[in-house]
N, C-alpha and C positions, 0 to 999 in steps of 0.2 A: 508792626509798621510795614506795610509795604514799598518793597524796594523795586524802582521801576528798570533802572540801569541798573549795573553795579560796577564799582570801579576800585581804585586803590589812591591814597592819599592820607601820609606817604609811604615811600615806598616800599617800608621794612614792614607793613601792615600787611596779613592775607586780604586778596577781597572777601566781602558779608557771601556768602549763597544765598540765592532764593529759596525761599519757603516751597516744601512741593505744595502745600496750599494756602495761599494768601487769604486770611481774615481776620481783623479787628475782633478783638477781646477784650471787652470793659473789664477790669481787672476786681471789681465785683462780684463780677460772674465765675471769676475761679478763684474765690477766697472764703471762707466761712466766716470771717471776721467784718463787722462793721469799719466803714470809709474812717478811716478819724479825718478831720481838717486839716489844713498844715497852716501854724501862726504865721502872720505875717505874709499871705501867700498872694497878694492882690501885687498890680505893678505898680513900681514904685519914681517913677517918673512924673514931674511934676507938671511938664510942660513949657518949661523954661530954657531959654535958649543959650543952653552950656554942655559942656562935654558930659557922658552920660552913659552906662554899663549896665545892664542887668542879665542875669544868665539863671537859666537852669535846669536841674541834673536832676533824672531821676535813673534809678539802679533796679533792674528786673530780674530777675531769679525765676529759671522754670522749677517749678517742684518735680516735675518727673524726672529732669537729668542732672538738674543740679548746674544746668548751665548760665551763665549771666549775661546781659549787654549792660548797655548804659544810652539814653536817648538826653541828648544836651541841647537847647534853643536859647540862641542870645541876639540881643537887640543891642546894638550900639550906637552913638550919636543920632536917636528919633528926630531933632529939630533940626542935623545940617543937614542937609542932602550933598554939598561939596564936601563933607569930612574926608580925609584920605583913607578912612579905620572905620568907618561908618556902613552900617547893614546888620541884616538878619543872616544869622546861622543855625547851621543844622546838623548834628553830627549823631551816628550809631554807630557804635564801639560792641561788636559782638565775639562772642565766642572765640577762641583762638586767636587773640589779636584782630577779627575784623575789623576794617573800619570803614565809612564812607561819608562823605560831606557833601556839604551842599551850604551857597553866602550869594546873596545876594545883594550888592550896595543899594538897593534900595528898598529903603524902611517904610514905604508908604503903603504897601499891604498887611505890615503886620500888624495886630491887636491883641490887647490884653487888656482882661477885666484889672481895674482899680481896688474892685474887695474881695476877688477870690481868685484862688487858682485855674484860672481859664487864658489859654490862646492861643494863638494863629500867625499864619499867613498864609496868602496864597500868592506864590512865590512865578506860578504860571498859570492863566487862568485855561481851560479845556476851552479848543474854538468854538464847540456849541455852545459856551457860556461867557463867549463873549458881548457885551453890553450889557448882561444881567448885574444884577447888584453885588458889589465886593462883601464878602463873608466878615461879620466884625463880631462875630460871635459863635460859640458852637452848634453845630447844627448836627442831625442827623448823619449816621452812616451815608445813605442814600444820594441824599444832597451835599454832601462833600465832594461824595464821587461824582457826580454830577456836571459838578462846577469846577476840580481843580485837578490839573493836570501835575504840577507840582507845588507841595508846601503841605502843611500839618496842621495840626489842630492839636489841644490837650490840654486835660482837666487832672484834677486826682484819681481819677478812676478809669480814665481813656485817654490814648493815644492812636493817633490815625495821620496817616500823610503817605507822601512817594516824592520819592527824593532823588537827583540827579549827581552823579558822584562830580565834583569837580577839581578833578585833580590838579590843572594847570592853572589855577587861580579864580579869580571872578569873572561873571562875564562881561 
């Protein structure tokens, strides 16, 4: 994942470092093993206007150092937009305690497929791609970059984004 800032939150966390070279890695590409599916992996929101939770965690492991993060994305109350707890989250939990975050209260960029493990936001869209069409599905390396200046993307096999640390709460 690329990190565009980096910050701390909270404060007993080191901050993430940057990559000395920043690039997206389909997680295909560095495994000999076929993708398995994950049950159940579509979202699970029905569209109904009530309180409403869904998150998820996936756990990375580099085989060369043995080192781990964690990449976590959760959506909370999609129908209220005045929720007080309401928004997408963003959080990468790396190596020696890093951590960095990123919430936005509002739910209205983010997407997720209903039958499979796919999605999004875009959390800040890139000024050259402002009036273009909001991303509701995954798209290429290219055109990610293209279009978003902060927010994610992510499948079973790829994760991509740039995240803004927000330590002092939401914006």
């Amino acid at each position: 994942m690329q990190l565009s800032r980096l910050g701390l939150c909270p404060r007993q966390h080191r901050p993430l470092q940057p990559c000395r070279q920043s690039r997206a890695v389909p997680a295909a590409a560095t495994s000999n093993t076929t993708a398995v599916l994950t049950p159940h992996s579509g979202y699970h929101w029905d569209g109904l206007p009530r309180r409403f939770f869904e998150g998820w965690y996936f756990k990375v492991t580099i085989p060369e150092n043995g080192q781990s993060f964690a990449l976590i994305y959760s959506v909370e109350d999609p129908s209220n937009p005045k929720s007080p707890v309401g928004g997408v989250g963003v959080q990468v939990m790396g190596p020696d305690d890093g951590y960095i975050c990123q919430f936005s209260r509002d739910t209205e960029p983010f997407w997720a497929s209903r039958h499979s493990l796919e999605l999004g936001a875009t959390l800040a869209a890139k000024p050259t791609a402002a009036g273009q069409r909001r991303l509701r599905q995954p798209v290429s390396e290219a055109e990610f970059n293209a279009a978003v200046e902060h927010g994610f993307q992510a499948s079973p096999t790829w994760h991509q984004g740039s995240i803004v640390a927000a330590e002092t709460g939401t914006p």
